[in-house]
N, C-alpha and C positions, 0 to 999 in steps of 0.2 A: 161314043163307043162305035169301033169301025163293026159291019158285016160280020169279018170273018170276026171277029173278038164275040160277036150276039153269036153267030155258031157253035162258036166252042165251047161257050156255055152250058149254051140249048141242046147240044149232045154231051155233054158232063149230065148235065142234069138228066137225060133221059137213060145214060148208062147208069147210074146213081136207084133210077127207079128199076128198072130193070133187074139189078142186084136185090134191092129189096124184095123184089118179087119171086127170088128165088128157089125159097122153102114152101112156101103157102101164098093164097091170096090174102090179099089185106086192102083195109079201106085208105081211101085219102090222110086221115091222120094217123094212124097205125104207120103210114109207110115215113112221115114227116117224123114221128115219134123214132120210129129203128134209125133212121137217117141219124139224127140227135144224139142217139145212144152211143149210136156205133163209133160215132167221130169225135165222142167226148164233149159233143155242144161246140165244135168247130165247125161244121154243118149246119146251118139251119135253113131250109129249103119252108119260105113262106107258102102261102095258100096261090099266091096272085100270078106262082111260077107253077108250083104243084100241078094244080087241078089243069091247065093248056095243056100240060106235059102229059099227063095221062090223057086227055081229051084226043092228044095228037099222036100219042104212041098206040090208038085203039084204033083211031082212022088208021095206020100205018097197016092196023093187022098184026103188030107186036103182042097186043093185050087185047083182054078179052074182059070183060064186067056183067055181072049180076050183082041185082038187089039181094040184102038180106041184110040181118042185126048184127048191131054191133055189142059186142061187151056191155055197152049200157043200154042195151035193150033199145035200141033204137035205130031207124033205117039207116043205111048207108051201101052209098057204093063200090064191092069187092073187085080189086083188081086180079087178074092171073094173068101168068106170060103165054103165049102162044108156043107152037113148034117153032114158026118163027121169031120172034120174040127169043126163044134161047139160042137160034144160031147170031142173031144178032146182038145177043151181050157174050156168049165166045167170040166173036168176031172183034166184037168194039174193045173189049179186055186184052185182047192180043195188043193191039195196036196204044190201046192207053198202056198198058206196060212198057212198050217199047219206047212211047214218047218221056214217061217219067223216070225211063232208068237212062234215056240222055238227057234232060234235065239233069236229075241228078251228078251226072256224070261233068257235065258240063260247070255244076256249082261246087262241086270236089276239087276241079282243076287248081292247082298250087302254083301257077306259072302259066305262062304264054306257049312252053315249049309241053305242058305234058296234057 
């Protein structure tokens, strides 16, 4: 896998968390859990990707974490987006739209000429 292919990933995936973050905080599997939901289980974002992403989106200053329980009563730690953090998933959503509607556009094409 070249560089930029680990790049485009590693920001899918941190655009990906960032969305999840959108409504509320939530813990490491809460956000693996909406990811699943949301995609129909075309998504599934493991632990081994998960937890660096958030480790590196909080160094970043995107997110923000405190301890607290989870649903079963048990520790865990709660992600929230920053103010930055929301300029940077408006930012990166412009631009992934832009790139998936020429995709798109590109994979419609019927001909050489259109």
């Amino acid at each position: 896998m070249t560089e930029r292919t680990i790049n485009f990933l590693r920001d899918t995936v941190d655009l990906l968390i960032l969305k999840a973050l959108t409504w509320e905080p939530r813990h490491g599997y809460a956000i693996s859990e909406w990811l699943q939901a949301v995609t129909g289980g075309t998504l599934l974002v493991e632990e081994g990707t998960l937890y660096p992403a958030l480790h590196r989106l909080e160094a970043k200053g995107l997110l923000r974490a405190e301890w607290g329980l989870s649903e079963n009563n048990r520790r865990a730690k709660y992600y929230a987006l920053t103010r930055a953090g929301r300029r940077r998933l408006e930012q990166e959503t412009s631009a992934w739209r832009r790139h998936a509607d020429a995709v798109a556009a590109t994979l419609a094409a019927e001909g050489p000429g259109t």
